[in-house]
C-alpha positions, 0 to 999 in steps of 0.5 A: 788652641786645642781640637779634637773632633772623633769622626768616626769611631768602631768599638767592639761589643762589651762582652767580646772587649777582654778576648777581642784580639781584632783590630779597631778603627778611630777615625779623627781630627785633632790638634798637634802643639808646638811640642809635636805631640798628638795625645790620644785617649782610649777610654776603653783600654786601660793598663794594656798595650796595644798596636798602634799603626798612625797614619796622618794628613795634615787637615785643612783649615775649619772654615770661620763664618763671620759672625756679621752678614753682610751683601755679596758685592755681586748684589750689590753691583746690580742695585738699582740697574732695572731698566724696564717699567717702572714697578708698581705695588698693589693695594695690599689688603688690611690683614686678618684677625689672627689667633694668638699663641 
């Protein structure tokens, strides 16, 4: 499973990119294989080299939401715990015509 989500990334103005010699920050999250490669495309740069210093973190893992909700069972444990009067619904009143969309 490959990701690669670009955070936060700084390019320069376009007229300044062929006398630019100034240093430029990507900032990313990406995805190393079993091959240990981390792959890097630098769409901006082509046929030139460049001075790379890497510093790397090993992230945390994305939280997966389940697609399915379901109660907590803290909500659950007080279902049916109300031990006070008895609770009455009102008259609900007949509802009003409405406009249609």
């Amino acid at each position: 499973m490959k990701r690669l989500f670009v955070i936060n990334k700084f390019t320069p103005n376009e007229d300044d990119m062929e006398t630019d010699l100034s240093m430029h920050t990507i900032q990313l999250r990406s995805y190393v294989g079993s091959d240990g490669l981390l792959h890097i495309s630098l769409p901006d740069l082509q046929d030139t080299e460049v001075d790379i210093i890497l510093v790397y973190q090993p992230a945390k893992p994305l939280v997966k939401t389940s697609s399915k909700r379901q109660w907590s069972p803290d909500f659950l444990s007080v279902f049916g715990a109300w031990e006070g009067e008895p609770l009455v619904r009102a008259v609900q009143e007949e509802a009003s015509e409405r406009e249609s969309f």
